[in-house]
N, C-alpha and C positions, 0 to 999 in steps of 0.2 A: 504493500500500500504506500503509495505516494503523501506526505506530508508536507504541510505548510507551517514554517514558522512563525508569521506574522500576525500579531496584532487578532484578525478574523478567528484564529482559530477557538478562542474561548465562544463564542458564538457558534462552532459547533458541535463544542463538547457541551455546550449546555443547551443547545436544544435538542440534541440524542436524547438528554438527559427528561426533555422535558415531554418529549414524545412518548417517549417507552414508559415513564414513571407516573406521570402527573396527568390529570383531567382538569385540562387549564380552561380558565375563561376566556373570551375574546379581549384585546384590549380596547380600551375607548378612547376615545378621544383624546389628544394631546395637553396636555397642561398648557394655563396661561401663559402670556408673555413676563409678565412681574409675576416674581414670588406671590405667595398665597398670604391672605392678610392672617395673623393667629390668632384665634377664636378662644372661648371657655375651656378649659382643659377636661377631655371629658375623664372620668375614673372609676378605678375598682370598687365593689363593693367594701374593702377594706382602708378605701380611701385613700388608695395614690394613683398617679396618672395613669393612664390605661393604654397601653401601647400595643395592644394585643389585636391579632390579626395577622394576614397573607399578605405580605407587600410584593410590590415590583414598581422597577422603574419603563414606564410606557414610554419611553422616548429614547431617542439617540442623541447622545452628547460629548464631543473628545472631550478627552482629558486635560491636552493642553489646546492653549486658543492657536489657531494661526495665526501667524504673524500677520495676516491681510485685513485681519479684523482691530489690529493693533489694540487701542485702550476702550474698546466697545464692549460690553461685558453680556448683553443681549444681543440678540438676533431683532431684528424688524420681521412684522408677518409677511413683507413681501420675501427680505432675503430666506425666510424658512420656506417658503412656497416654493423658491427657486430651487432651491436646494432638496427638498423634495421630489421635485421635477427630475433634476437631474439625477437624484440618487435612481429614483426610480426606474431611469432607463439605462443605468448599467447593466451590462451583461455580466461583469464579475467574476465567479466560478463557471457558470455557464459557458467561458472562452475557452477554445480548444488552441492546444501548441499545433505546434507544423507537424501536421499528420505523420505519422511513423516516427517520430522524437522518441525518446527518452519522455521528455515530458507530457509529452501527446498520451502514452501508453499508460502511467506510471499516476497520472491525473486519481485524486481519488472523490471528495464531497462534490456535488453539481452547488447552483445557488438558492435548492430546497432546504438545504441545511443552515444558511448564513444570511436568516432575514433581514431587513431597514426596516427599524420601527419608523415613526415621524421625526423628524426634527425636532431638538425639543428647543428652549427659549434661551436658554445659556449661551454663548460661546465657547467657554469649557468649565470643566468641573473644577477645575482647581481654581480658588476666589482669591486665594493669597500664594505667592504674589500677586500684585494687583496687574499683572501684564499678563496672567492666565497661563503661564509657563514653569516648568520646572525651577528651582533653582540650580546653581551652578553645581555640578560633582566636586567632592575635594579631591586633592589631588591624588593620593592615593588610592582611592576608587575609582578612580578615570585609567589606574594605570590597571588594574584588576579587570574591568571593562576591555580594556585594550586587547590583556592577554587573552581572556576568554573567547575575544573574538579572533583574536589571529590564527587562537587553536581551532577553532570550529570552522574556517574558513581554509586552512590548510588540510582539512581532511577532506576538502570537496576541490582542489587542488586538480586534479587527473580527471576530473568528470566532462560530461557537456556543461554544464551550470555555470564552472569558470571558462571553458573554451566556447562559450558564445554571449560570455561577462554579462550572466543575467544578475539582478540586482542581490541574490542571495551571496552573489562571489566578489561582492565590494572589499577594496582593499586587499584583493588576492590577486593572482593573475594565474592561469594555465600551466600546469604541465605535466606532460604523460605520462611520469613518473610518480607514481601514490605518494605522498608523504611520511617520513619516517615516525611523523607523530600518531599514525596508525598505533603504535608498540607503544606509546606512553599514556597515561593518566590525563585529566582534563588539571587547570591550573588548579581548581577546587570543587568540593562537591558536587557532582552535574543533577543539574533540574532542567537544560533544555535540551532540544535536540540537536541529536550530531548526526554524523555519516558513520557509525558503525554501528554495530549491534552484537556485542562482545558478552554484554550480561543485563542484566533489566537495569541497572543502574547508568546506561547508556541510552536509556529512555528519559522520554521528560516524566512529569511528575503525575500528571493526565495520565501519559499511557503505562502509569502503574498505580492507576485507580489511586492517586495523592491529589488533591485539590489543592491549588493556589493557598489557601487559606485567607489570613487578613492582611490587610484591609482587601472585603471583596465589591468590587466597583462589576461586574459580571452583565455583558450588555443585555442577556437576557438569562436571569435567576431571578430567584424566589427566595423571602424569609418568613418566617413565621413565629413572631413571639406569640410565648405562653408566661403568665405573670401567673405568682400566688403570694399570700401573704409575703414577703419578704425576700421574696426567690424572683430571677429570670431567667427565663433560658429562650436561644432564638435555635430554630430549626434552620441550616440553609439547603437548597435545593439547588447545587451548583453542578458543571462537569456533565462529564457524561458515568452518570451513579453515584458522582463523589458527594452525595451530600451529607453533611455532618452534623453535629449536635453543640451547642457554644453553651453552658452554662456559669451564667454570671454569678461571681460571689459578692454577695451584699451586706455581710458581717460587721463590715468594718476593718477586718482582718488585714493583714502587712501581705506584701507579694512573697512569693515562695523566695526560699533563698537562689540567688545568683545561681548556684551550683545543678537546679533545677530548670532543664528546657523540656518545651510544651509545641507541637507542630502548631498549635492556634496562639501559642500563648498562654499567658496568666490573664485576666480576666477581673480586674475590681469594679466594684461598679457603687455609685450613691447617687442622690435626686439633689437636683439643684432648684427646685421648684417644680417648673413640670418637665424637667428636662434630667432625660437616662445619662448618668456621665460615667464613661468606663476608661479606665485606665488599666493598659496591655503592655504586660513587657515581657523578657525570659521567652524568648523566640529559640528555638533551636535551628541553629546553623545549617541544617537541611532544607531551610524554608528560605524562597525569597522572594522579594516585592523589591521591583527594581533597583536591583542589586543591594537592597539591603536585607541582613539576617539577622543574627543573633543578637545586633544591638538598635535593632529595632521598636521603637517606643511609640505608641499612640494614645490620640486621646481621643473617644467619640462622646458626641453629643447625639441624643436621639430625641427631637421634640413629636409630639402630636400635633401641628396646625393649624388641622381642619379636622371636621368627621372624618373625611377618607384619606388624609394626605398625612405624613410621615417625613421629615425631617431629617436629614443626616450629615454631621458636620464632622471629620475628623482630621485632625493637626497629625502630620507622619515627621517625627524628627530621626533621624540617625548623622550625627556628626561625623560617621566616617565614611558617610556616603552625599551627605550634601553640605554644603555651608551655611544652610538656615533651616529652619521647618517648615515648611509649606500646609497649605490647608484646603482640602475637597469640601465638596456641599453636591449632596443626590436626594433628590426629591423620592417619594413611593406611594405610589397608588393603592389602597385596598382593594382587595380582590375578594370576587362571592367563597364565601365557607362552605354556602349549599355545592354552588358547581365544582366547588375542590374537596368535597365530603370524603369521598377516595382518594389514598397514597399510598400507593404501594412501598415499600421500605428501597432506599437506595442501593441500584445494584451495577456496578461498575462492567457490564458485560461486554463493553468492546475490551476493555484493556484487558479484563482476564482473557479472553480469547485474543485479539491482535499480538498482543507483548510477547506470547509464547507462540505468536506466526513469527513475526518478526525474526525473533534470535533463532528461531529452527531454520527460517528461509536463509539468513545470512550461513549458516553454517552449510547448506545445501548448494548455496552459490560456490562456497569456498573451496568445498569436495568437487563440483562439476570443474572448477579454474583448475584444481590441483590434476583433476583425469582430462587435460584439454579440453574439454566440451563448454566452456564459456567462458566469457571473459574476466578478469581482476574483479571484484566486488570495489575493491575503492575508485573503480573506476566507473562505479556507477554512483547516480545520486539517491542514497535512498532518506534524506532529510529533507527537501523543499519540495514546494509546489507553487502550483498558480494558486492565488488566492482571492485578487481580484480588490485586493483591500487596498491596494495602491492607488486604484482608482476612485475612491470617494473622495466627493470633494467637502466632505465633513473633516474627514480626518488630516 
């Protein structure tokens, strides 16, 4: 199976996820242009806010702003109309490579898998900086960056991918000869994908049934808080089967010590009025969010609105990965409890079944190179694909 690195792919690891697992509702209608004004806070019988419910976010919105929108922080309803327009008449996934390629063959989701919701009203999710853009890497995360991609770009070295300098072989160039860093380790723990298929750890994190984890910004998932006296816990419905169970500690209680990592985290949480505030640290080193792991720190705020709308603000600081903290804002929709009354329990079936095609087909390839009967394996590309995401002009 042909894969894609880019950006789309969470789009269709979560709506495998959402097809096979979930009786979803339609979505409605896009959110206003301005924020939602906040209402009465509605609450539990036991008298704190009431946050409870199915959320998702019905709209598409990048991350960062483009540069073209410079210090505009909304969309106009004509520019979302346009942008509409034109998402809608991408063909995307749907584009075939030049018939008989490598890529032509190798092609694996169409664009059934990788919906456009609408447009939503933002320019991007990120609100701070006030330029709707990343902050800068520090420098020694930039160099970690670096290596990571040199290595994963030199193992696609001998393919068609760098000899016809598709956008996946940036920073490489072509040659016949496989690269020696076939035989070595990645710079540090791998979570995405490469060109071999040596052991399941040569897999991204997806195709070993591992979710992302936090902060999950997921273009199209599901959460679902459950509150009770003094307790929260959210449901997520991410990936394809990966969904997970996050329960908040509201004790009052000190974070686990240092010495203790958590794939989600640790998890505090208290009410600032009517507003969930959870502070998350003790990431284990196997986890990452753009390119940050183990010293990873957030903060989320989670307000209630409206009746249906749902709030979410959270500050992502790591100082060895950027030089200030930055801060998202994603809005969520309530969803019918009657139409999602059914949930099957989350079940990872592509990656149990793909992850052990995978490492059996590379090893079959290796056997047929080593009896003549086909060619090098690193001289094929078995990590990228068309994806089609290059082409929106949201992102």
């Amino acid at each position: 199976m042909r894969y894609s690195v880019s950006s789309s792919m969470m789009s269709v690891a979560v709506v495998a996820s959402a097809v096979s697992a979930v009786v979803l509702v339609s979505i409605s209608q896009p959110m206003a242009q301005a924020p939602a004004l906040k209402t009465p806070a509605l609450q539990t019988p036991w008298g704190e806010p009431d946050l409870q419910g199915i959320w998702t976010d019905e709209s598409d919105t990048p991350m960062q702003r483009s540069p073209r929108f410079a210090t505009q922080e909304f969309f106009t309803d004509a520019q979302r109309a346009e942008l509409d327009r034109a998402r809608s008449a991408l063909i995307g996934r749907d584009r075939r490579a030049e018939r008989g390629t490598e890529a032509d063959v190798a092609g694996a989701y169409n664009a059934v898998f990788t919906p456009m919701k609408r447009t939503g009203a933002r320019t991007s999710r990120i609100v701070d900086p006030p330029n709707g853009r990343l902050p800068p890497m520090a420098a020694e995360a930039q160099k970690v960056a670096a290596a990571e991609r040199e290595y994963r770009v030199a193992l696609l070295g001998a393919t068609e991918t760098c000899k016809n300098k598709e956008p996946a072989c940036n920073g490489g160039k072509y040659d016949p000869t496989p690269s020696p860093k076939f035989a070595e380790s990645p710079p540090r723990y791998n979570l995405a994908r490469m060109n071999r298929h040596n052991g399941p750890e040569d897999g991204t994190g997806p195709d070993r049934c591992l979710t992302g984890g936090l902060p999950e910004f997921g273009n199209v998932s599901f959460r679902r808080f459950v509150q009770t006296p003094g307790g929260v816990t959210i449901f997520y419905d991410v990936g394809q089967g990966q969904g997970w169970q996050r329960n908040i500690v509201m004790d009052g209680s000190p974070h686990l010590p240092s010495s203790i990592r958590q794939w989600y985290g640790d998890s505090r949480g208290h009410w600032e009025g009517n507003t969930l505030v959870i502070d998350v640290t003790n990431f284990s080193a196997k986890t990452d969010f753009q390119g940050s792991r183990e010293n990873l720190h957030l903060v989320e705020r989670w307000t209630r609105i409206g009746p249906t709308t749902l709030e979410y603000v959270v500050t992502i600081d790591d100082p060895t990965v950027w030089t200030k903290p930055w801060t998202v804002t994603q809005e969520f929709i309530g969803q019918s409890e009657q139409a999602n009354r059914i949930y099957y329990e989350p079940r990872c079936n592509e990656g149990n079944y793909a992850l052990p095609g995978l490492i059996r087909g590379a090893r079959m390839q290796e056997l047929a190179f080593a009896q003549g009967r086909g060619p090098d394996p690193a001289t094929r590309d078995s990590a990228t694909g068309i994806s089609g995401a290059e082409d929106d002009p949201l992102q």
